[in-house]
N, C-alpha and C positions, 0 to 999 in steps of 0.2 A: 369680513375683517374691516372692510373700508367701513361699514356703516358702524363701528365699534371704536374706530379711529375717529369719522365724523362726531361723534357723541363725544367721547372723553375731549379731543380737540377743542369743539367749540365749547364747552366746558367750563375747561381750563382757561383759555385763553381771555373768555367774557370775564373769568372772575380775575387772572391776575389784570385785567384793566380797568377793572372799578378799584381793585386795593390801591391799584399805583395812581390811580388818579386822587386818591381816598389824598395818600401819602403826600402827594405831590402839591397838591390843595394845602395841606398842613404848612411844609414848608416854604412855601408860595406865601401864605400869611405871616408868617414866623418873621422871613426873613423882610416882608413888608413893612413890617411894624419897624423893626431895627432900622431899617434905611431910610423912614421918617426920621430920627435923629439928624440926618445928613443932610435933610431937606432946611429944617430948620437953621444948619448952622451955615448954610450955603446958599443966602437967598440973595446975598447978591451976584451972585456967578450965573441966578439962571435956571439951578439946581432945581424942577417944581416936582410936584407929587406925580405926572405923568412921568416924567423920566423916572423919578425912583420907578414905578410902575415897569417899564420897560425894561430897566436895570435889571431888575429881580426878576420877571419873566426870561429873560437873555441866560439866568444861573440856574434853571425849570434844568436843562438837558444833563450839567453835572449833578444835579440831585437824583434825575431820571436814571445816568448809569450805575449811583451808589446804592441806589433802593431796589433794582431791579432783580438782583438773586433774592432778596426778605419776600417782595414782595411775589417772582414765582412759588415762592414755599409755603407763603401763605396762602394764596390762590391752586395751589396745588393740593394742601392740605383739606382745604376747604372741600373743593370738588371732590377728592377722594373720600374724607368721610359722610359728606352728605347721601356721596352714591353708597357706602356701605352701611347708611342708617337705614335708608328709602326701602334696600335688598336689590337694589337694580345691580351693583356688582357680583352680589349670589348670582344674579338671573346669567348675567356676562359669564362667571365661570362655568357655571351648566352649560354655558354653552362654545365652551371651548377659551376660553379668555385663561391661558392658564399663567402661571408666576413669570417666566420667563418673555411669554406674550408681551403680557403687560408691560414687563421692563423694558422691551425693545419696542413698544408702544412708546411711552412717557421718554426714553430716551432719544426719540427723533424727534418729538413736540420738545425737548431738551435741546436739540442742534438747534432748532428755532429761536429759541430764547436767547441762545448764545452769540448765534451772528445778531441777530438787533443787539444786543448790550453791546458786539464788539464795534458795530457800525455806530450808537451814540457817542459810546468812549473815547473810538479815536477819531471819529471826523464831525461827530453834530457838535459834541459838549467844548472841542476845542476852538473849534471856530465861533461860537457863541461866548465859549467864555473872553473870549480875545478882546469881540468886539462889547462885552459890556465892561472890563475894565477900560477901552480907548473912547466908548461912553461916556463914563464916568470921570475917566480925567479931563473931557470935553468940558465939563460945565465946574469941575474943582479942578482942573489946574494939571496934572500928571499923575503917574502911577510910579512910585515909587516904592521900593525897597527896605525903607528903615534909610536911617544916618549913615549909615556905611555905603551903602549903594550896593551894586552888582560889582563884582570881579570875575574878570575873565583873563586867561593866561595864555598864549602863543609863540611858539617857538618859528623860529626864520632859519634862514641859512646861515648869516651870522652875529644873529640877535636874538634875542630875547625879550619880550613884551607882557606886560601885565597892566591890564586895561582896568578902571573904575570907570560905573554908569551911574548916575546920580539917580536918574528916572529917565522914563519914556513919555514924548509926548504926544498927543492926540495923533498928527499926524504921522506917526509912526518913526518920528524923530527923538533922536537923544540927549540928553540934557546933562549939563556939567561931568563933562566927559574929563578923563588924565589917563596920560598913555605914555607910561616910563618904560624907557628903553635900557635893557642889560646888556652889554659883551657874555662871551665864552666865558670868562671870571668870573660873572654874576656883578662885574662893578658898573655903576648906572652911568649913560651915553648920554642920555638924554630925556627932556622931559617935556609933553604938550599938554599946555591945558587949554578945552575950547568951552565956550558956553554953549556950545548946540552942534549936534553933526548931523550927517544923512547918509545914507548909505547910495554907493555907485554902482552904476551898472558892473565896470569892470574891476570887481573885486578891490574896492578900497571903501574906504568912509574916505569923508571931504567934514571938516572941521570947520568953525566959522567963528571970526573973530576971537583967532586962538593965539596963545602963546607960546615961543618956542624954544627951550632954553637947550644951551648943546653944553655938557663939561668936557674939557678937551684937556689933556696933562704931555704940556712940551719933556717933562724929563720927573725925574723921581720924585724932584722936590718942589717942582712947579705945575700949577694946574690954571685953569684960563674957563671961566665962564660965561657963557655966550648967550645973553638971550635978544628976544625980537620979538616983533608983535605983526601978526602975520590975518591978510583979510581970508584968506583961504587955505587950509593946509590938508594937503593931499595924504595920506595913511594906505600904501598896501596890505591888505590883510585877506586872511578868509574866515573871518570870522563874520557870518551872515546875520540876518535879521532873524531870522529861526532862533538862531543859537542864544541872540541877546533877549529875544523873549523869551527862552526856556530858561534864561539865568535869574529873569527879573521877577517873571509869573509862577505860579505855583508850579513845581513838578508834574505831580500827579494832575496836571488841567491841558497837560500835550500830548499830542499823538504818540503813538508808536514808533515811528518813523523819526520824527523830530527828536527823541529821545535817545535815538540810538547812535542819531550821525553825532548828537552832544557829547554822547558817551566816549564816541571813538576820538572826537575835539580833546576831550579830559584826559583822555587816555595817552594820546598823541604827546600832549605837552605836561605830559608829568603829573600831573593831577588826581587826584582823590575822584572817584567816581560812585565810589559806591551806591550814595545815595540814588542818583538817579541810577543807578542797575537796578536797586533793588525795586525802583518805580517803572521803571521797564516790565521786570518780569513781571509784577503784579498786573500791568495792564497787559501782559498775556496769559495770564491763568484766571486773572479776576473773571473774564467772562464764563469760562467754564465752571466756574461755579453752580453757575445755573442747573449744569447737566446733575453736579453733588446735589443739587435743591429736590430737581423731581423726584431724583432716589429715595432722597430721605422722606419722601411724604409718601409714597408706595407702600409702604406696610399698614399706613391709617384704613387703609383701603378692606383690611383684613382683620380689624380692631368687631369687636361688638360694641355697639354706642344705643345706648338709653336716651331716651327724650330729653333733650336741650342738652346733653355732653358733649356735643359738637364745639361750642363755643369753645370749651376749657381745651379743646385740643388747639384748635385756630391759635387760641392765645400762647400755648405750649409753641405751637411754629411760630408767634410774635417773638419770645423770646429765644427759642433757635436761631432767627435767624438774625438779631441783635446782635447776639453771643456773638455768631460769624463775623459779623464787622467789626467788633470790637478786636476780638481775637487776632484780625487779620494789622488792625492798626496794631495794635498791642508787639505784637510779634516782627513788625517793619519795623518799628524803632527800636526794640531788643534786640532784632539782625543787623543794627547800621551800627547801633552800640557795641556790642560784643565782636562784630566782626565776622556774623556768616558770611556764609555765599551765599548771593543774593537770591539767585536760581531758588534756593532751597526756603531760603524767608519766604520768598514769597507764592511758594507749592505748598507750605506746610499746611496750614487753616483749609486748602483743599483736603491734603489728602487726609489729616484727621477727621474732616465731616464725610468723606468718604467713606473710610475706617468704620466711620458709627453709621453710615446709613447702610452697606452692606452687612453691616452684622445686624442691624435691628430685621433686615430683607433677611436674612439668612433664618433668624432666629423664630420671626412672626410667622413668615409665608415660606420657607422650606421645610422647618422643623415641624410648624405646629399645621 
């Protein structure tokens, strides 16, 4: 059994890393060619074709985790029918390789594929994508949000706080920060604006060359407005640097971890979470995907293929596993829309390619 394992393993494993590389080449170029535009329009900052180079190499590990179930099903598909064109898989069941075998074969080379996607997702692709946008705002200026900025909400003992982040800058600093203050009533206390903050060791930001305006109401009919212009303004909070990367930067480009303390931050202060729930669970089912991928290519294994059918099948698993990504986006934005539970948005696309790869296993290789 080991020398049946060593065969289908290395296999497998040679072919899904010529396709992900195949893949990753593609999008390597793709996204090259686009971030030429940037060069151009950014040459006095600095901006030269080596940086885009790097930039776009730096975005290689988030590509690497979204392709990486297509391309074990491709690589999976492949090695399976080529061994049942060759007869080397007849030879294997003669010799005891039977249905079951095999499943708990492909499904441990499956556990394989699942910790690497889950080790890119949550700790290569985020720490890389970090540092190619603080890259890139290096030589253009910051990373920014759009016109609105980031908001983030915080509740206190007896306040209420709702923060705007303009952008981030290179060195991990904030830019066109306002940090309005509410009472228990929701009526506003006060308001800072700074051009730049940083974050402190002991749970605050430090604001810089901010303003600081206090509304203060002596009686029902009298109110008194107080502002000042302050070189340093202290802000207790707990709202960490995690948190304002995960508000500023894509969702789905943070860890796990960072995902969830966001969650319970939203949660804590009232806020709407869903979205990131729903990017949560997906980055803990999305890698198990992989395990649904070998399933589904386990019946090609048991197919009759005629000279050169092999391709038409490989391409058949090109667009399986297409389908799957699409499906999986398709159905996250109709779960944040409609209002599932997130848990279940983002099981679904598994457990349907489950569904169909156990009945095609049930159908190919128990029945027939």
């Amino acid at each position: 059994m080991k020398t049946i394992r060593r065969l289908i393993y290395g296999e497998v494993i040679v072919a899904v890393i010529l396709v992900t590389l195949g893949f990753v080449t593609l999008f390597y170029f793709f996204d090259f060619v686009e971030e030429l535009q940037s060069v151009g329009k950014h040459k006095d900052t600095g901006y030269t074709v080596a940086q885009a180079l790097l930039y776009v190499a730096l975005m290689l590990p988030s590509h690497l985790y979204e392709l990486l179930p297509i391309t074990v099903l491709i690589g999976t598909i492949f090695v399976m029918a080529r061994l049942a064109q060759s007869s080397e898989f007849t030879i294997l069941r003669t010799s005891g390789l039977g249905p079951w075998r095999a499943l708990r074969t492909l499904l441990l080379l499956g556990l394989g594929f699942v910790t690497f996607t889950f080790a890119v997702g949550d700790y290569l692709a985020p720490i890389a994508d970090k540092s190619a946008q603080l890259l890139k705002s290096r030589y253009q200026g910051k990373v920014t949000v759009g016109k609105t900025g980031a908001w983030l909400k915080e509740r206190q003992a007896y306040s209420q706080y709702a923060v705007n982040i303009g952008a981030l800058a290179p060195d991990a600093s904030m830019r066109d920060v306002r940090i309005f203050e509410f009472d228990n009533q929701g009526i506003m206390v006060s308001m800072t604006v700074g051009g730049s903050a940083k974050f402190s060791k002991d749970d605050s930001w430090l604001l810089e060359n901010a303003d600081h305006t206090e509304f203060t109401s002596s009686d029902a009919n009298a109110s008194k407005v107080d502002r000042r212009a302050v070189q340093t303004f202290r802000w207790p909070t707990l709202i960490s640097a995690e948190m304002v990367a995960t508000a500023v930067l894509r969702p789905d480009r943070m860890g796990t971890i960072d995902l969830f303390q966001y969650m319970r931050h939203l949660d804590a202060n009232g806020q709407t979470a869903q979205k990131y729930e729903i990017q949560f669970w997906k980055k803990v089912f999305y890698p198990l995907s992989c395990l649904v991928m070998v399933v589904l290519a386990l019946p090609f294994a048991y197919l009759h293929f005629r000279s050169g059918s092999v391709a038409t099948y490989v391409f058949g698993g090109v667009m399986a596993g297409i389908s799957f990504v699409l499906l999986n986006n398709v159905l996250g934005d109709l779960g944040a829309l409609r209002g599932w539970q997130p848990w279940i948005t983002a099981a679904l696309p598994g457990l349907i390619y489950s569904f169909a790869s156990l009945t095609a296993f049930t159908w190919l290789v128990i029945r027939r």
